[in-house]
C-alpha positions in Angstrom: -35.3 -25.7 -50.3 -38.8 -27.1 -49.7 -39.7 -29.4 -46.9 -40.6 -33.0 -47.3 -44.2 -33.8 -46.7 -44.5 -34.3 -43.2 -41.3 -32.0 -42.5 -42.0 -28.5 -40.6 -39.9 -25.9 -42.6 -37.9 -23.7 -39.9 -39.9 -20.8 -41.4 -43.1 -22.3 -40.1 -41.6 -23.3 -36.7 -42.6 -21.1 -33.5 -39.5 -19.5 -31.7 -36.1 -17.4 -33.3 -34.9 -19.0 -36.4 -31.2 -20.2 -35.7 -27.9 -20.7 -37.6 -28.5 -24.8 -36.9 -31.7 -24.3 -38.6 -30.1 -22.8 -41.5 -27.0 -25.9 -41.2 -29.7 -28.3 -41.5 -31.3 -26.8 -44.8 -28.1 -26.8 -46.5 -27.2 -30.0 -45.1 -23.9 -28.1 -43.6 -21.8 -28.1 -40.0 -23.5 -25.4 -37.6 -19.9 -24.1 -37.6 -19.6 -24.0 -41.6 -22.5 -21.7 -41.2 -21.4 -19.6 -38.8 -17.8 -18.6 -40.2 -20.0 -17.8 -43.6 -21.8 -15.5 -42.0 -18.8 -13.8 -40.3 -17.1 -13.8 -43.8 -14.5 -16.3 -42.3 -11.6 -16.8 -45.5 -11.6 -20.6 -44.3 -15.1 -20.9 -45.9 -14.5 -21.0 -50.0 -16.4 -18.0 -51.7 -19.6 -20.2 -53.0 -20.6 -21.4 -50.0 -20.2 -18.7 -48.1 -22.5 -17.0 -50.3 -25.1 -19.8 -50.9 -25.1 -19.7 -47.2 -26.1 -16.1 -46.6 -28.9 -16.2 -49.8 -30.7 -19.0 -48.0 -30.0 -17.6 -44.8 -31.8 -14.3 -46.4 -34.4 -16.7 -47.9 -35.2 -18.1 -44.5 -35.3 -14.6 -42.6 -32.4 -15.7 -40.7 -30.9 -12.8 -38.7 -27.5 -12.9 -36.9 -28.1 -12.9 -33.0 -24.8 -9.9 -32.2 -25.2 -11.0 -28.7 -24.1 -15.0 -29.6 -21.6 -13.6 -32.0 -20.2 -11.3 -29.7 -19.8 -14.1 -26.5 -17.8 -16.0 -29.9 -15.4 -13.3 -31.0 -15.3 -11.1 -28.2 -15.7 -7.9 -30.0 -19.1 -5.8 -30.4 -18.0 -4.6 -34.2 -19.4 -1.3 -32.8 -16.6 2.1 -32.0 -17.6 5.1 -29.9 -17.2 8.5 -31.3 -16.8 11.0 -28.9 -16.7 14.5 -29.9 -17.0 18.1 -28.9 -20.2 20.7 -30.2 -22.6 18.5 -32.5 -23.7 22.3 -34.0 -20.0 22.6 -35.8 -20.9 21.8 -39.2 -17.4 19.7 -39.5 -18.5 16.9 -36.9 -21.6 16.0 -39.2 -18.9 15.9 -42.3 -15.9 13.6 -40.4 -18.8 11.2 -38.5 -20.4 10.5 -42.0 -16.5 9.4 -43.5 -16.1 7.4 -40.6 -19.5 6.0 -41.0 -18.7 5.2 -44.2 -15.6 3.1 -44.0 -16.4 1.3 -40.6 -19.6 0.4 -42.5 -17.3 -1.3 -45.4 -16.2 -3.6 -42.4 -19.1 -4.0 -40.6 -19.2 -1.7 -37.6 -21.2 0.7 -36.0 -21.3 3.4 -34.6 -22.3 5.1 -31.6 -21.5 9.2 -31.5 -21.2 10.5 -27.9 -20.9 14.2 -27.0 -18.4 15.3 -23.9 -20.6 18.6 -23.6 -23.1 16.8 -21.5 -22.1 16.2 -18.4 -24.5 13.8 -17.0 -25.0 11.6 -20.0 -21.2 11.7 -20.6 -20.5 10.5 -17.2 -22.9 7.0 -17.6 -21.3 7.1 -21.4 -17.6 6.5 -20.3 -18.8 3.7 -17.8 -20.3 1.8 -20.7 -17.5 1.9 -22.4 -15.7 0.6 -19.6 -18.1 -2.3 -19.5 -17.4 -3.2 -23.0 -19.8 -1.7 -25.0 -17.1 -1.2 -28.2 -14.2 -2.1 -29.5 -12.3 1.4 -29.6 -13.0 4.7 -29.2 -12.1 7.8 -31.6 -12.3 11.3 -30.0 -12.8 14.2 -32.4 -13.2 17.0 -29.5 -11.4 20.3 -29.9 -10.2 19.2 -26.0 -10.2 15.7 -25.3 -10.0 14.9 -22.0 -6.6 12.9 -22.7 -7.0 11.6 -18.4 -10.0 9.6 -20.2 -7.9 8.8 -23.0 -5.1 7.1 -21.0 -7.3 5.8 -18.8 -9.7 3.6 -21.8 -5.9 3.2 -23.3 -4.6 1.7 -20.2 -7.3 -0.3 -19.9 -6.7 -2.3 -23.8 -9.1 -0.1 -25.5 -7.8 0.9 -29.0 -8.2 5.1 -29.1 -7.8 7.2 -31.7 -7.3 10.9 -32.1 -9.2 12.8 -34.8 -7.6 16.1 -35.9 -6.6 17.0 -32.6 -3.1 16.9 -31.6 -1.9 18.9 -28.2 1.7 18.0 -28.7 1.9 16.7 -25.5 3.1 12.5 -23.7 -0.2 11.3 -23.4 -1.0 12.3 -27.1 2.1 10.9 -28.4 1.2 7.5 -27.1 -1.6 7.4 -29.0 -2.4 7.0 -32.1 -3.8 10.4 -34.2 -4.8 11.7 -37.5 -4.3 15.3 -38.1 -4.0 18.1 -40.7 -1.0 20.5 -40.5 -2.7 23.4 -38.9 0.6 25.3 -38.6 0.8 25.3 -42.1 -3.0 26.2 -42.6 -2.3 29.6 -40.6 0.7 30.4 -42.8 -1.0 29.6 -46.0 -4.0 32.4 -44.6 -0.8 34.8 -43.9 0.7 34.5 -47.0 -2.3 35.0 -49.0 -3.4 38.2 -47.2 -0.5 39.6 -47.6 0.6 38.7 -51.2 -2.7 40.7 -52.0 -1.4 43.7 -50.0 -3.0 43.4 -46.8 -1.1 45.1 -44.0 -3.7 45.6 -41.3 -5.3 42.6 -40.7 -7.4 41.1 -37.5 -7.4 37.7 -36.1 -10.2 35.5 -34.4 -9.5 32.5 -32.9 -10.8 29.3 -31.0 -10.4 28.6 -27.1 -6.7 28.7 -25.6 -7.0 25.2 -25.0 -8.0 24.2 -28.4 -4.6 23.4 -29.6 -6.3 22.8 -33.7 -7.2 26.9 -33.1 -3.7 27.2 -31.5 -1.5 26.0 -34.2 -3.2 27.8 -36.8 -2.5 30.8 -35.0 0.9 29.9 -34.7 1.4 30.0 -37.9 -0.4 33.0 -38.8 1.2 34.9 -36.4 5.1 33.7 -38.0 3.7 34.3 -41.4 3.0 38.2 -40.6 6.3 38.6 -38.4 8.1 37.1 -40.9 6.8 39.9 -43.1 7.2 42.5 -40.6 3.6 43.0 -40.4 2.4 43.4 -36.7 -0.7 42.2 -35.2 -1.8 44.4 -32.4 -3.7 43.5 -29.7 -6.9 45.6 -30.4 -7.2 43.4 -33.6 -7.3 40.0 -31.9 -10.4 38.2 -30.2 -10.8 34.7 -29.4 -13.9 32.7 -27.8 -15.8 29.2 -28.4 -15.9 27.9 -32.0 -19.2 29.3 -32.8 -20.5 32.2 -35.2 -21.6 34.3 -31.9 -17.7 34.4 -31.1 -17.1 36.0 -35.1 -20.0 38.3 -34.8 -18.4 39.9 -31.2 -15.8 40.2 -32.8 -16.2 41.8 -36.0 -18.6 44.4 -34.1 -15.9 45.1 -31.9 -13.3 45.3 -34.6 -15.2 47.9 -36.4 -15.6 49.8 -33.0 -11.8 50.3 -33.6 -10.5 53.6 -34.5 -9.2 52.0 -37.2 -10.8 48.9 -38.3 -8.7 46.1 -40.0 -9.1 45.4 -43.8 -9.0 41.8 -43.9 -10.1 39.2 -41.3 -8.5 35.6 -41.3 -11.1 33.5 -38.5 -9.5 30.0 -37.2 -12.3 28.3 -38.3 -15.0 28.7 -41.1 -17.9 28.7 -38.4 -16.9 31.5 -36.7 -16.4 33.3 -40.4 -20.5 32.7 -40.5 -20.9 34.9 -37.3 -17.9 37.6 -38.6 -19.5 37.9 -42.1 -22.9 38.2 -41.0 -21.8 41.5 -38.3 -20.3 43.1 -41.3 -23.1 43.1 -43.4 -25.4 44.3 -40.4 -23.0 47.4 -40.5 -23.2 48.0 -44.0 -20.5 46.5 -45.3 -19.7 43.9 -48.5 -17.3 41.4 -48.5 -15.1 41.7 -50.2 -15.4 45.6 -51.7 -14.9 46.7 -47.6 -13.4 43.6 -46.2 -11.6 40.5 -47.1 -12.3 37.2 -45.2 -10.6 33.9 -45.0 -11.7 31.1 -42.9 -10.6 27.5 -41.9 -11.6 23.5 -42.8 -13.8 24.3 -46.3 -17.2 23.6 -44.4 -19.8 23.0 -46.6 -21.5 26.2 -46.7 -17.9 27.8 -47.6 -18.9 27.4 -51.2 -22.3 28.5 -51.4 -22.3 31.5 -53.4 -24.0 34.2 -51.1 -20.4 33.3 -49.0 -18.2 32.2 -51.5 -15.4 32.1 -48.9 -11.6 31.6 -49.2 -11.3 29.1 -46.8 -7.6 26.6 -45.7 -9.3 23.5 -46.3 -8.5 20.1 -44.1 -9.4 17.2 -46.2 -12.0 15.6 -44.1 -12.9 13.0 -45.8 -9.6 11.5 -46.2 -8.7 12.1 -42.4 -11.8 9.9 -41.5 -11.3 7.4 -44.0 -7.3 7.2 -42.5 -8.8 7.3 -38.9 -11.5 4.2 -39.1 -8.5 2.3 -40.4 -6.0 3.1 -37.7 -8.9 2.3 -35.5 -9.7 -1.2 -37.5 -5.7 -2.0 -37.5 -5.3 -0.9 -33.7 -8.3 -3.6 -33.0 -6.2 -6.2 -34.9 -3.2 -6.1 -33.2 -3.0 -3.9 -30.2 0.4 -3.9 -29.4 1.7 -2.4 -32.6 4.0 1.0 -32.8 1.4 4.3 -31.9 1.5 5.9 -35.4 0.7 9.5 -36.3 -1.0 10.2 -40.1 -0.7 14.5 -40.7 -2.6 15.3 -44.1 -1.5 18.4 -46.0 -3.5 21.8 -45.9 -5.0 23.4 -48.6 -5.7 27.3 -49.6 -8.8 27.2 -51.4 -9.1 31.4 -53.3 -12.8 32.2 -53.4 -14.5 35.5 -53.9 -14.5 36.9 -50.3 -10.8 37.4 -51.0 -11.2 39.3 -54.2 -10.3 42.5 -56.2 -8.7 45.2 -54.9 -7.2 45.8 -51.1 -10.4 47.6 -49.2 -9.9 51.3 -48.3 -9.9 52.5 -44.6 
C-alpha cells in the first residue's frame, strides 16, 4: 500500500512500527489485526493472511512482551534434563523442538547438574518465565515437580517413571523398559549365551532399574544365574562400561556376552575390549539400550533395545500443549513399546572361554 502524497508511510516513521500502524494500512480494527497475528479462528483465513503479508511487507514484528500481558502465556516450555553429553538428550530435545515449533513455542533447555545456575533457573520459572515444564532427567527431583505442579504449572515427565505418588499425579511419557531388559535376555540366550554380565545405570535411575528388572526375570526364568562378580553399575557414561569391562575380564572367568542398560555405556564397554585384544563379536557379544545414533554406525554396528524417541517427544510436547489448555484434566500416562533391533555385535557363533 503506498502513501498519499503528503502521507508518512509507517516504514518511514521514527519509533517501533506497531500493530495500529499495520490496522491503519489495511484500513482494519487494531483488534482484527491482532487475533490475525495470533492465528485467532474468529478471523476468516484471507484476512488473516493478507494481514501477516503486509505486516511482513512493513517489517512489523510481534512485540511477545504486549502479547504476553494479553494472553497470559509466554508460548515458551522449560526443558530440564540430566547430562547434556548423553547422546539421547540431543535426539528427544530436537522432537520436542520440533513439534512445539508447529505451535509456536520455544524452548529453553535447562540442566539440574549445575547447581548454581539450576538454583536461579527454578526461581525463574517460578516468576513465570514459561508455560510448563518437561523434565527428561534420569532423577528428577519430583519435590520440584510437585512443588511447580502445586503451584498451576503444567509438568511433564519424559521417559522417566519412578513408580512412585508424586509421579503418578503427573503426567509422563515413557517406554516399557521392563520389557526392553527382557527382550536383551531373551535374545542372549536364544543364541546360547549362559554366562552373561550386566552393567547398569545409578540405583536411583529407575529407566536403568526397570531394565534390569527385566533382565534379571528373563535369565531366572531360564535358570540362568547372574553372579555378582559379573555385575557393575555407575553414572550413564562410557567411563562406567570401560571399568567395567576391564574388570570383567580381570574375572577368572570372563562373561561371553555383555547386555549395558544404556547404549552410552556400551561405547565405554566396547572400546575396553578392543584395548585388550578382543573383537566383538568373534570374543564377545554386546547389546545395548535406546538405539543412539551412533548404534548403527558400522565400526559398532550394535544390537541395541531401541526406545522410539522421536515418537515419545512428539507424544510429550502434546501432553504438554493439552495440559496448558485445560489444566484440570485427568493426569494421563502414554508407555511406547520397546524394540530389539539385531545388529552385528550380536552375531555368529557363541564366543569361546
Amino acid at each position: 500500500m503506498t502513501a498519499y502524497p503528503g502521507q508518512v508511510s509507517p516504514r518511514d516513521r521514527p519509533g517501533r512500527l506497531t500493530g495500529y500502524d499495520v490496522a491503519r494500512e489495511l484500513g482494519l480494527s487494531q483488534s482484527t489485526v491482532s487475533r490475525a497475528l495470533r492465528d485467532d479462528p474468529r478471523v476468516v483465513p484471507a484476512t488473516r493472511e493478507l494481514v501477516k503479508t503486509r505486516a511482513a511487507e512493513l517489517g512489523y514484528v510481534v512485540h511477545v512482551g504486549a502479547r504476553n500481558l494479553i494472553t497470559r502465556r509466554t508460548n515458551t516450555v522449560a526443558i530440564i534434563s540430566g547430562d547434556l553429553h548423553n547422546p539421547s538428550t540431543p535426539t528427544l530435545v530436537t522432537a520436542l523442538q520440533r513439534e512445539f515449533a508447529e505451535h509456536g513455542y520455544r524452548l529453553i533447555l535447562m540442566s539440574d547438574q549445575s547447581e548454581g545456575a539450576h538454583a536461579r533457573d527454578v526461581e525463574a520459572l517460578h516468576g513465570g518465565l514459561v508455560d510448563g515444564v518437561v523434565f527428561n532427567s534420569m532423577t528428577p527431583d519430583l519435590e520440584l515437580v510437585a512443588t511447580l505442579r502445586n503451584a498451576g504449572l503444567p509438568v511433564v515427565l519424559l521417559a522417566r517413571d519412578h513408580g512412585d505418588a508424586e509421579t503418578r499425579r503427573t503426567d509422563r511419557v515413557t517406554s516399557d523398559n521392563r520389557t526392553g531388559g527382557r527382550l536383551a535376555a531373551r535374545h542372549l540366550l536364544g543364541i546360547g549365551h549362559r554366562r552373561i554380565a550386566l552393567v547398569g545405570g545409578p540405583e536411583d535411575n529407575a529407566s536403568s532399574a526397570d531394565r534390569e528388572r527385566g533382565f534379571r526375570e528373563e535369565l531366572s526364568a531360564a535358570g540362568v544365574r547372574l553372579p555378582r562378580t559379573l555385575v557393575a553399575r555407575g553414572p550413564v557414561d562410557p567411563a562406567t562400561g570401560y571399568a567395567a569391562m576391564t574388570r570383567f575380564l580381570e574375572a577368572r572367568s570372563a562373561p561371553t556376552a555383555l547386555f549395558c542398560i544404556t547404549d552410552w555405556i556400551a561405547l565405554g564397554a566396547v572400546d575396553a575390549a578392543h584395548r585388550s585384544g578382543l573383537r566383538v563379536p568373534d570374543d564377545l557379544h554386546v547389546v545395548g539400550y535406546n538405539d543412539s545414533v551412533f548404534a548403527g554406525w558400522s565400526m559398532f554396528d550394535l544390537t541395541t533395545v531401541r526406545q522410539p524417541f522421536d515418537d515419545m517427544g512428539v507424544e510429550t510436547a502434546r501432553l504438554m500443549l493439552a495440559r496448558i489448555a485445560d489444566p484440570t484434566g485427568p493426569v494421563v500416562h502414554r508407555q511406547f513399546p520397546a524394540e530389539l533391533l539385531v545388529r552385528s555385535s550380536t552375531r555368529g557363533p557363541v564366543p569361546q572361554r
